[in-house]
C-alpha positions as MATLAB code, in Angstrom:
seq = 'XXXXXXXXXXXXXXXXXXXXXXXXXXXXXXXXXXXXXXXXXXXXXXXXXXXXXXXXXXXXXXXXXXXXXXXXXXXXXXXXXXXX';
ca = [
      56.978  184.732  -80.737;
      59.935  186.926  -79.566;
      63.737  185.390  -79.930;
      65.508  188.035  -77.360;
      68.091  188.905  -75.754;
      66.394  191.496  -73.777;
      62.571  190.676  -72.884;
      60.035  193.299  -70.781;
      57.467  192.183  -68.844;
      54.263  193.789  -67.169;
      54.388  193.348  -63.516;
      50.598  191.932  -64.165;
      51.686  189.518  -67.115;
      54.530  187.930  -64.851;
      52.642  187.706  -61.560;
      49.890  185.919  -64.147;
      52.570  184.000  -66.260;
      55.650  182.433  -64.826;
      58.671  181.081  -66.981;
      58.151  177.517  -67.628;
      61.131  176.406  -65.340;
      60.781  172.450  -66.583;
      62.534  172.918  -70.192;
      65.598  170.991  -70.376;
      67.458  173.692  -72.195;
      69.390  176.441  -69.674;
      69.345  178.905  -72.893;
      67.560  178.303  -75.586;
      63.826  178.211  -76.309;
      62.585  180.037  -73.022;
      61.995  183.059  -75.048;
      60.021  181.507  -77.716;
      58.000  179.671  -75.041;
      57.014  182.360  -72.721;
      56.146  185.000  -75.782;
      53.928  182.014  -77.291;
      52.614  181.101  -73.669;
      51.650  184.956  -73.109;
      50.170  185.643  -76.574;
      47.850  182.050  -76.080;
      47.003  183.576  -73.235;
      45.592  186.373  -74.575;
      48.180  189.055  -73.534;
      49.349  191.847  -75.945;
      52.893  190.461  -77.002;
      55.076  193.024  -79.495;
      58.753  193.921  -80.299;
      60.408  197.673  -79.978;
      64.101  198.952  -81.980;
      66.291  199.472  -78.770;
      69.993  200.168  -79.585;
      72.120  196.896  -78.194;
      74.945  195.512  -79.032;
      74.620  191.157  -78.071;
      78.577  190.540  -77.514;
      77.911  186.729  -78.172;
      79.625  183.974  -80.295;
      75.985  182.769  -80.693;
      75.315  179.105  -81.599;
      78.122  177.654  -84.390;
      76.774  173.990  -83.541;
      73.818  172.611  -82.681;
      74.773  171.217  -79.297;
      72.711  168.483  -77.236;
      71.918  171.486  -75.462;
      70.374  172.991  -77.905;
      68.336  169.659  -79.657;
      66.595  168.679  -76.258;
      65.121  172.059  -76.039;
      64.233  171.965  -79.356;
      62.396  168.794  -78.912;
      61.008  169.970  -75.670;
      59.347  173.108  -77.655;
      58.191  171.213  -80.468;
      56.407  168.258  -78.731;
      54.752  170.982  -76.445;
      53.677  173.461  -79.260;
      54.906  172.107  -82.619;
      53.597  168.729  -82.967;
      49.922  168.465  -82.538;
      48.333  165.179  -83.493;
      45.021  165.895  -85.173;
      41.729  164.125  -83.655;
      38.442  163.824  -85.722;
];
């Protein structure tokens, strides 16, 4: 999965694979969700060194924010229930 602040796509991959628009969180777990989604689905999915500086505070609390998209991601790939 790729955590990014800067994500390329193929033209073909995103005409194939849209962003999941229905997550409840506006900025966190997209990333994780559409690298998983494209490597499930069989595309090539890889990380390159690019010089960038991310002028962010980043996350010093786990906000609400932040916990429903974390559920969100987790009940959709995390939390499989096993059937025999």
């Amino acid at each position: 999965m790729i955590d990014g602040v800067f994500m390329a796509v193929h033209r073909d991959v995103f005409e194939a694979q849209w962003f999941d628009t229905c997550m409840p969180s506006k900025f966190h777990f997209y990333d994780l969700s559409y690298s998983l989604e494209a490597h499930l689905n069989g595309f090539k999915v890889g990380v390159a060194d690019i010089p960038l500086i991310h002028d962010s505070p980043g996350l010093s609390d786990f906000t609400d924010e932040w916990r429903a998209g974390e559920k969100w991601f987790l009940d959709r790939y995390g939390r499989k229930e096993e059937t025999d």
